[in-house]
N, C-alpha and C positions, 0 to 999 in steps of 0.2 A: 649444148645441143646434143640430143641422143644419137641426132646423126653424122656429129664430127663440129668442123668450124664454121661450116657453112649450113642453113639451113635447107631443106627440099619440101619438094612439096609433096600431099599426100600421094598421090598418083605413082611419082617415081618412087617412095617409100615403097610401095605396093607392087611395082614395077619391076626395083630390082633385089627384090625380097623371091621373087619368084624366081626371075633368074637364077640368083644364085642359090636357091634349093633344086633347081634344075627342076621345076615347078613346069607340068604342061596344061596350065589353066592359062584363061585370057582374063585381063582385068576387065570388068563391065562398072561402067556408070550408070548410075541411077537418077535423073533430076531433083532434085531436093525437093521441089514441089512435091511430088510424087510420094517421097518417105513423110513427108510432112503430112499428107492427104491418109496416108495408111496409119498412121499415127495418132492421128484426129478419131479415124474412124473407128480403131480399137479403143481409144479411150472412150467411146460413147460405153462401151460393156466392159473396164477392168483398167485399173490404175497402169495409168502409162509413164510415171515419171521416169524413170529407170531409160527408158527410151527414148524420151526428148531430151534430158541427159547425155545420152549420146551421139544422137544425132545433131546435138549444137558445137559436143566437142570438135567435132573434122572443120566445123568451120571458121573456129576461131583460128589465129595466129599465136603461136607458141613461141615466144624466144627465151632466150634462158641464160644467166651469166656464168660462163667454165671457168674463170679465170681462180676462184680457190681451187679448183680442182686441179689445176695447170699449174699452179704456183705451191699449193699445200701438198699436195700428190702427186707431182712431178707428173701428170699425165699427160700423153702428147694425143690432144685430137686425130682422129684421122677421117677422110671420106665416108659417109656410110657404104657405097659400095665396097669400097675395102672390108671394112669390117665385117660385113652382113657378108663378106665371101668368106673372109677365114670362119665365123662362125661355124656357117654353112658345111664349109669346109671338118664339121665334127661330126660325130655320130649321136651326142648327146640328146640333141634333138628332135631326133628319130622314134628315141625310146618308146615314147607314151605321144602320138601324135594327136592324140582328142578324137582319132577318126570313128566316125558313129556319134559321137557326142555333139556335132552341128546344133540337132534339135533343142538340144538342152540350151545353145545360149541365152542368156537374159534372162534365167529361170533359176539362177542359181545354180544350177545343178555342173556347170563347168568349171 
């Protein structure tokens, strides 16, 4: 699991991903209905696979097996809060933050 030994759900991904960027956004939900309804109605005028695509992924369940990773690579899972704070915790991320480029996703252009 990307986010340690224990899985999380999207929410707290999203959650404490902000936190620890020291992030002053609020997460907002969307009903699924809703994205499905917007989805439908642009594929009436222009290929929407790319889109349904991903809005099926957040709904599926992910689990994943670490243990070559743990055993071939000596690597010790840790919490994703932990992690995603020392990340955070770098300036690497910083560099090149996409900002202005929102518009462009699903366009390729990100």
């Amino acid at each position: 699991e990307i986010a340690g030994p224990a899985g999380i759900s999207f929410n707290d991904f999203v959650d404490l991903t902000i936190a620890a960027t020291g992030g002053g956004v609020k997460r907002r939900n969307i009903p699924r209905r809703w994205v499905e309804r917007a989805i439908f109605l642009k594929g009436l005028f222009m290929d929407v696979t790319r889109e349904r695509r991903g809005a099926g992924y957040f709904s599926l369940h992910h689990e994943h097996d670490i243990r070559a990773a743990v055993v071939e690579l000596g690597w010790q899972p840790r919490p994703f809060a932990q992690g995603i704070a020392e990340v955070a915790a770098g300036d690497w991320w910083r560099e090149d933050s996409g900002a202005g480029k929102a518009g462009q996703l699903g366009t390729g252009g990100v």
